[in-house]
C-alpha positions in Angstrom: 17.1 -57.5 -10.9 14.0 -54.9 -10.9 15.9 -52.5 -9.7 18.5 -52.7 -12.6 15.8 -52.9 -15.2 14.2 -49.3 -13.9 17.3 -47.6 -13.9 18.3 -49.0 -17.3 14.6 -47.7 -18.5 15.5 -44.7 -16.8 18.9 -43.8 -18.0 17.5 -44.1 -22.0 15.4 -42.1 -21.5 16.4 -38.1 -23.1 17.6 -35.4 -20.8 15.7 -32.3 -22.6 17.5 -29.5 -23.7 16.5 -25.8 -23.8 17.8 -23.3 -26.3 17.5 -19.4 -25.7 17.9 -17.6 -29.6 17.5 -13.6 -29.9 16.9 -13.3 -33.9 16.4 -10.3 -36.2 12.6 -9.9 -37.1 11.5 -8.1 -40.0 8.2 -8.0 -39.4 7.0 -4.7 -37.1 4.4 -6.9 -35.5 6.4 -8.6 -34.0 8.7 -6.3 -32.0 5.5 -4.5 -30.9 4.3 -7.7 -29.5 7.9 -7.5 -27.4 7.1 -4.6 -26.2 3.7 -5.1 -25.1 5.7 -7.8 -23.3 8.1 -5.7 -21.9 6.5 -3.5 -20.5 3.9 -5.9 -19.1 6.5 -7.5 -16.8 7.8 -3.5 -15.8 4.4 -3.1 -14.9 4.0 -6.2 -12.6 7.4 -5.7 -10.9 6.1 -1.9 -9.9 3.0 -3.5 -8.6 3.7 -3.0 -5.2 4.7 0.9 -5.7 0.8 1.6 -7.7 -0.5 -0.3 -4.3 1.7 2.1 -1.9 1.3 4.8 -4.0 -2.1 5.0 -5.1 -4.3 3.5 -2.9 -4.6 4.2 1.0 -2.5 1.9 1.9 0.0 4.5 3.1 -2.5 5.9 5.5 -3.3 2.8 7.4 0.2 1.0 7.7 1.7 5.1 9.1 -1.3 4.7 11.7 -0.9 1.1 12.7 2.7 1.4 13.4 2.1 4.6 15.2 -0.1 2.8 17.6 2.7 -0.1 18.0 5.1 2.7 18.8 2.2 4.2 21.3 1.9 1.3 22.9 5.5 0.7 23.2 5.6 -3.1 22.2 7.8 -3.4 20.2 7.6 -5.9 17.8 3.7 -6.7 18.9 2.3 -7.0 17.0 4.8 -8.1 14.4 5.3 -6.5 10.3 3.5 -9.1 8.8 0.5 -8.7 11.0 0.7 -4.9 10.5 1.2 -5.0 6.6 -1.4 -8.1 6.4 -4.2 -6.1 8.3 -3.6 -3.1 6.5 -3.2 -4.8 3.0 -6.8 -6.3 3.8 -8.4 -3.3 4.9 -6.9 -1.6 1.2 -8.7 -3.8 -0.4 -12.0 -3.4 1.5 -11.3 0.5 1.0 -10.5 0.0 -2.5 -13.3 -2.1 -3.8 -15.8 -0.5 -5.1 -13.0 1.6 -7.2 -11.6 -2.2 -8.1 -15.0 -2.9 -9.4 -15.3 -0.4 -11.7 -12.4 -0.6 -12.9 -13.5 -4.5 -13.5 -16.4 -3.5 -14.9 -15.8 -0.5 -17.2 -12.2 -1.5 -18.7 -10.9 -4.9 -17.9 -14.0 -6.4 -18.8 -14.2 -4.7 -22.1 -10.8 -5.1 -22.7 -10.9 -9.0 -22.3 -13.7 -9.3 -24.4 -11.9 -7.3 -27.1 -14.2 -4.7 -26.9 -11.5 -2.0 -26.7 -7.8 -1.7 -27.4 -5.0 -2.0 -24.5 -4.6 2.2 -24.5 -8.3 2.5 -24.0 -8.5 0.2 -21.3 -5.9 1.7 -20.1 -7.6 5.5 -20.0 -10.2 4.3 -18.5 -9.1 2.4 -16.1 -7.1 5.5 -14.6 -10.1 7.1 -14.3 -11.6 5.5 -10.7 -7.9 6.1 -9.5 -7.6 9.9 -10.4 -11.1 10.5 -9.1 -10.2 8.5 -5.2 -6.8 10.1 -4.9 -8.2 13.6 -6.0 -10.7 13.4 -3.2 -8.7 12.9 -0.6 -5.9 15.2 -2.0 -5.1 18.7 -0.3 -5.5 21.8 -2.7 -2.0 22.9 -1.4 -0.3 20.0 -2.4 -1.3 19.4 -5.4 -0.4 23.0 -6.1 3.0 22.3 -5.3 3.5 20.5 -7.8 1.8 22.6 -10.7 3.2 24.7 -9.7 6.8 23.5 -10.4 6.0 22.1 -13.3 5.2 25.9 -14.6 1.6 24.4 -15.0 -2.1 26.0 -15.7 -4.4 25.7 -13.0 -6.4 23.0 -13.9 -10.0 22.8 -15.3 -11.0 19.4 -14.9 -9.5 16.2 -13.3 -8.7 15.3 -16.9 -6.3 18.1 -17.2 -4.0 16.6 -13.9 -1.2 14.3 -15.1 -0.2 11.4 -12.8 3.2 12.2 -12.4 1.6 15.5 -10.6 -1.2 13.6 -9.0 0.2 10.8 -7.4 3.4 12.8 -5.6 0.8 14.8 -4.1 -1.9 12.8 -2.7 1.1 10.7 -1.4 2.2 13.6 0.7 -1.3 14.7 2.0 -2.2 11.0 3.3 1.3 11.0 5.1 -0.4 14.6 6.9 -3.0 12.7 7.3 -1.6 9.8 9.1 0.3 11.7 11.1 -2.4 13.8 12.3 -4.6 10.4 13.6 -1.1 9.2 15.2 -0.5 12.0 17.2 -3.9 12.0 18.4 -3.5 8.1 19.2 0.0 8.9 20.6 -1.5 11.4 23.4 -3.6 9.6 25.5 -0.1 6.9 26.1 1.7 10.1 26.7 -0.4 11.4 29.4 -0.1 7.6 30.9 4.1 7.6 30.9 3.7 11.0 32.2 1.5 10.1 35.2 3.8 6.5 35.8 7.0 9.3 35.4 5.8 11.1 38.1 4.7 8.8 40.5 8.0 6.9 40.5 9.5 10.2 41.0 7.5 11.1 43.6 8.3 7.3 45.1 11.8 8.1 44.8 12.4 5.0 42.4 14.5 6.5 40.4 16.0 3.4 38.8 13.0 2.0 37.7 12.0 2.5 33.9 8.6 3.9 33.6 8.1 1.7 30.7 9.0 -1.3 32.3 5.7 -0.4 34.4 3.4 1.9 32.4 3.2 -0.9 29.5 0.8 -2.8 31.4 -1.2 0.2 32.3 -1.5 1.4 28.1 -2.3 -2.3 27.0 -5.0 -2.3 29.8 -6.5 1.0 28.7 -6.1 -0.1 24.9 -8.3 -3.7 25.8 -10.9 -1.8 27.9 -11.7 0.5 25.2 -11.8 -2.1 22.4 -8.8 -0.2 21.3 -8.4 -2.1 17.4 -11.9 -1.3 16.7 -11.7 1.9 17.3 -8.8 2.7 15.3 -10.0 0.7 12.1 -13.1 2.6 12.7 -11.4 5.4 12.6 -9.5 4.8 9.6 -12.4 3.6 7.3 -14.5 7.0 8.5 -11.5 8.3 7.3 -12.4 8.1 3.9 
């Protein structure tokens, strides 16, 4: 008898309904307002590009995998710990540019202090300033190059779209140049194992199958994580 009088409570009661309606607007206001919109959401769905792109991410994920690959693991340690560890040390890289950019333009702009395009201007600021530092003259040239540019001045007179192409480039040098010199030590290792097993005349026997032990030994002994993520923070 309870039962029936909840679901008879429960079937009067409404099912909502949601209506979608794209109208005309005559008022200017209000389509800028849609765009601000707009391009708001473009913005947060290219999130993860401006962190690849503009940070030193790159860098540190292009060295962690090479020294999976070095070690010949595999899938040890797995993406997630790769992309977690290096999305963490980003951040740790990148926080004292995040601050001021909290401090000098999201701050202000939230307080209406300034406009959206100022924020904006200044924000970028921090950003041109990290990636120029750690951008090769010869890249960036590149670019300006093809673009029929002037040499530049200032940092002010460097455009994004020429910026970011070329600091992506010269932290891809870069992290190849720390993973070959993480890659040689493992080589000489397989080299050695290679050789003896030659020399044994156990020829059918991998040299992965026994080196592996030997490079995750060596890596252990010599603390190898620290030293890499030491590396990579002296880095900058």
């Amino acid at each position: 008898m309870v039962l029936n009088e909840v679901f008879i409570a429960v079937t009067d009661i409404p099912i909502p309904g949601f209506n979608l309606d794209v109208e005309g607007s005559s008022e200017p206001s209000d389509v800028a307002v849609t765009l601000q919109l707009l391009i708001m959401l473009t913005i947060l769905s290219l999130a993860p590009a401006i962190l690849i792109m503009m940070t030193c991410f790159t860098r540190i994920v292009v060295v962690l995998s090479f020294v999976r690959t070095s070690l010949a693991t595999q899938t040890m340690p797995p993406n997630q710990v790769i992309v977690g560890l290096a999305l963490f040390l980003t951040f740790f890289v990148m926080s004292p540019i995040l601050a001021e950019i909290n401090e000098s333009a999201l701050q202000p702009y939230l307080e209406e202090e300034m406009s959206q395009s100022e924020a904006l201007e200044i924000a970028v600021v921090p950003l041109k300033e990290f990636m120029a530092t750690h951008t090769r003259e010869k890249d960036l040239a590149l670019f300006m190059n093809y673009n029929e540019m002037e040499r530049p001045t200032s940092l002010d007179d460097i455009p994004l779209h020429v910026l970011v192409p070329a600091f992506m480039i010269s932290e891809l040098k870069t992290a190849f140049q720390i993973g070959f010199l993480i890659f040689v030590p493992f080589l000489i290792i397989d080299m050695i194992v290679a050789s003896t097993l030659m020399a044994m005349g156990m020829m059918m026997l991998p040299p992965v199958m026994i080196s592996l032990p030997f490079k995750i030994l060596l890596f252990v002994l010599v603390d190898g994580w620290y030293l890499v993520v030491q590396s990579l923070l002296l880095s900058f």
